[in-house]
C-alpha angles and dihedrals in degrees: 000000000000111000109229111215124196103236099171092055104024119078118245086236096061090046089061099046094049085052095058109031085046092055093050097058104045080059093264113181097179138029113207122195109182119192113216132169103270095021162004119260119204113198135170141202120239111175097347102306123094120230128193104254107173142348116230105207101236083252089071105033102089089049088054099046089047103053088057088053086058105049087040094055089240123151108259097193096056106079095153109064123053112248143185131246148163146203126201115171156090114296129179083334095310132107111228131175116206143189118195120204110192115192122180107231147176092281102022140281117004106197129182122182117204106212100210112222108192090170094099091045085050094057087066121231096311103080098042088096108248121152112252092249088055083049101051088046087048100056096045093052089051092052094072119110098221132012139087126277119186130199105205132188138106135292105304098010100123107266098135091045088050087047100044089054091049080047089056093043097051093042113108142137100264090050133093109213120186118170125182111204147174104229101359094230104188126029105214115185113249106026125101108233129198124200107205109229104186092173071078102039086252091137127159084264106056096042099057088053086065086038095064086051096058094066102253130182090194138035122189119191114191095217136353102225104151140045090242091058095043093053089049094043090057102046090043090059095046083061110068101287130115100220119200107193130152130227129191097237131126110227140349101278092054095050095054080051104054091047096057088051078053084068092242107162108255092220083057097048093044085055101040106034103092089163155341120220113202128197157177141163126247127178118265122233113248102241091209098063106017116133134213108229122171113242133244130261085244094050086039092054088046088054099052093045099044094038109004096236126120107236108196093170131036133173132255152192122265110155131219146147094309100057150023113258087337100302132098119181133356135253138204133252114202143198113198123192124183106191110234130197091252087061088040097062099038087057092050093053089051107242137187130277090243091044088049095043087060097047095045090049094026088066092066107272119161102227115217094254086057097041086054102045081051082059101048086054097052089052100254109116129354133259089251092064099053091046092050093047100040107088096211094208081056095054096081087174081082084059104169092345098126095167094067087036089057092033099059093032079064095054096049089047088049085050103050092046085052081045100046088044087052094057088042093059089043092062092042120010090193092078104070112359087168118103114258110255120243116274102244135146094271089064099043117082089232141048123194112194125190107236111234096210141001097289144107121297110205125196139196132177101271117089107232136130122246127154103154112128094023101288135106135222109215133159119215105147126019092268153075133266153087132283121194114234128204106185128219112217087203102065112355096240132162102249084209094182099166110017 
């Protein structure tokens, strides 16, 4: 629902403030004002996913911009550059912390405000949602003396949250804490925190050169983003020094990767690297209106093959008073990874990709896809989400298992059409007043199926289950045949050599 605000009687300064004391406490993460022909659109993120929130007439546009250019000490006469802000106050009784982004478009200035939210960091590490296997491997890789540890996820997935609450756990009296960032985004007491400047050369780089020289325990680099900074990170950590950083990568093979394209020396980075943290948000079910449904054969079959349980009930969205669409938070899904010596030395003696992907999941690492299917069982997030947020290409525990790889592509692709028809009845229930059907295997364009023993599965092209006499109907293409299987005990999966 769009809010309607009274421009002509009410002051430019109050509108402001409302806007952004009202956003803040419906959870808000983001503040959006997009500049159009005929008028400005405000919109906000709740839970990851942006809503329309009000609608500034044109006449009105330029006073509102420009009073957040204000606040934020931002220069009101350059509209043609982008330029950086912040706010940090009291507003309508409530303490907010700010950063402005102001980026000359098409139509105008497009601004969007970040509202900070340090409560999480503040909880400590235990409340960052990690299994209690993922916990127990986090706090002993956090209790070396010297190595690298990286948090790793896309723009807006919770590193630095992740970050800031190891920080407050290391920070102690008996520590010397130094950190280099770009904003410094939390002031924490008793750590000594650096704002790279690079107008003035001060770069990631060159600070941490003056860093090594101040006698730190512990380094924290707010984000690895050049070769320079990776190779100086590394040999800072094999000297003594416990070094924090971030990379946008999307799971622990990929990070080992891109620092290696970074051209840091494999024998260094066998030596350095203690553990990689990997991480993404997904929307938290809302505990007043969520709903038990039984899953489908096809859900049932993903389950057993991802995490070899048989799921019978899952949880699902309802929406209500509480919450918005019937989710409310988020919570993270996460990817640890405590380097071993067995990983060491393979990276040392230079293996393959394939060799390397065995021995990182092979050490018991719970991939993101398995960590959030754990999490759909216990009634924290839906199927849907993890579907929608697990990149199935960056979930390298699939390895060449193109079944489940088709089979759950399928799934993402049903649930945005059923997302996307949603939307489409919402704006005009005329549309579809019928109920959606179910999502089940007969309405997905592929069905994987777990082999019971070494046989022949044969397909067709209806999608339909059947593993009676050791043999299994799947549909991968639009045709007819037989595939050979040779069945893992392990972990069930097709061996699908020659598809």
């Amino acid at each position: 629902m769009i809010k309607q605000i009274n421009f002509q009687n009410t002051p430019i300064v109050d509108i402001v403030n409302d806007i952004l004391a009202d956003s803040a406490r419906r959870g808000a993460s983001d503040i959006h004002f997009d500049p159009y022909e005929n008028h400005l659109l405000i919109r906000i993120r709740i839970d990851g996913d942006l809503i329309d929130y009000a609608e500034v007439p044109n006449t009105y546009k330029d006073y509102l911009i420009t009073r957040i250019k204000t606040i934020s000490k931002m220069n009101i006469t350059e509209s043609r550059r982008p330029q950086d802000g912040a706010i940090k106050g009291v507003i309508q009784g409530k303490e907010l912390d700010l950063r402005v982004s102001a980026l000359p478009v098409s139509n105008g200035e497009k601004v969007v405000i970040r509202i900070l939210d340090y409560s999480m960091s503040l909880e400590g590490v235990e409340e960052l949602g990690f299994s209690e296997d993922n916990y127990q491997k986090l706090l002993e890789m956090i209790s070396v003396p010297n190595g690298i540890i990286l948090v790793t996820g896309a723009t807006g997935s919770g590193k630095s949250t992740t970050v800031y609450s190891i920080l407050q756990r290391l920070n102690t009296s008996t520590t010397n804490i130094i950190t280099v960032e770009d904003p410094i985004e939390m002031d924490i007491a008793g750590i000594n925190q650096v704002q790279v400047n690079s107008q003035i050369g001060l770069t990631f780089a060159s600070a941490l050169r003056s860093i090594l020289r101040q006698d730190p325990n512990i380094i924290m680099i707010g984000e690895i983003r050049d070769n320079e900074t990776a190779q100086i990170a590394v040999r800072a950590s094999i000297t003594g020094h416990l070094v924090l950083s971030t990379v946008h990568t999307n799971n622990s093979l990929n990070t080992i990767e891109r620092l290696i394209d970074m051209d840091v020396p494999k024998y260094l980075l066998a030596s350095a690297l203690e553990g990689i943290i990997s991480q993404k948000l997904a929307r938290k079910l809302c505990p007043h209106c969520r709903a038990k449904r039984p899953t489908t054969d096809y859900e049932r079959a993903i389950f057993k093959a991802s995490l070899n349980k048989d799921v019978e009930e899952i949880w699902d969205a309802k929406g209500c008073e509480h919450c918005h669409s019937g989710f409310s938070g988020r919570i993270a899904i996460q990817e640890v990874l405590l380097i071993n010596q067995q990983i060491r030395d393979a990276l040392s003696e230079n293996v393959s990709k394939e060799r390397l992907r065995e021995m990182v999941y092979g050490s018991g690492v719970v991939s993101l896809l398995q960590d959030g299917l754990n999490k759909v069982v216990e009634g924290l997030t839906t199927f849907g989400e993890i579907i929608r947020l697990i990149a199935l290409d960056d979930d390298d525990k699939l390895g060449n298992n193109i079944f489940l790889k088709r089979a759950l592509e399928s799934t993402k692709q049903a649930l945005v059409e059923e997302e996307k028809a949603a939307k489409r009845n919402e704006i005009n229930p005329a549309i579809d007043n019928q109920p959606k059907p179910p999502l089940t295997d007969n309405n997905l364009a592929e069905t994987l199926v777990m082999p019971v023993n070494n046989g022949n599965a044969t397909f067709t092209s209806q999608p339909t289950i059947n593993t009676q006499n050791g043999s299994a109907t799947i549909n991968p293409t639009p045709t007819s045949g037989t595939l050979p299987i040779n069945q893992n005990t392990n972990n069930q999966y097709f061996n699908n050599q020659g598809v």
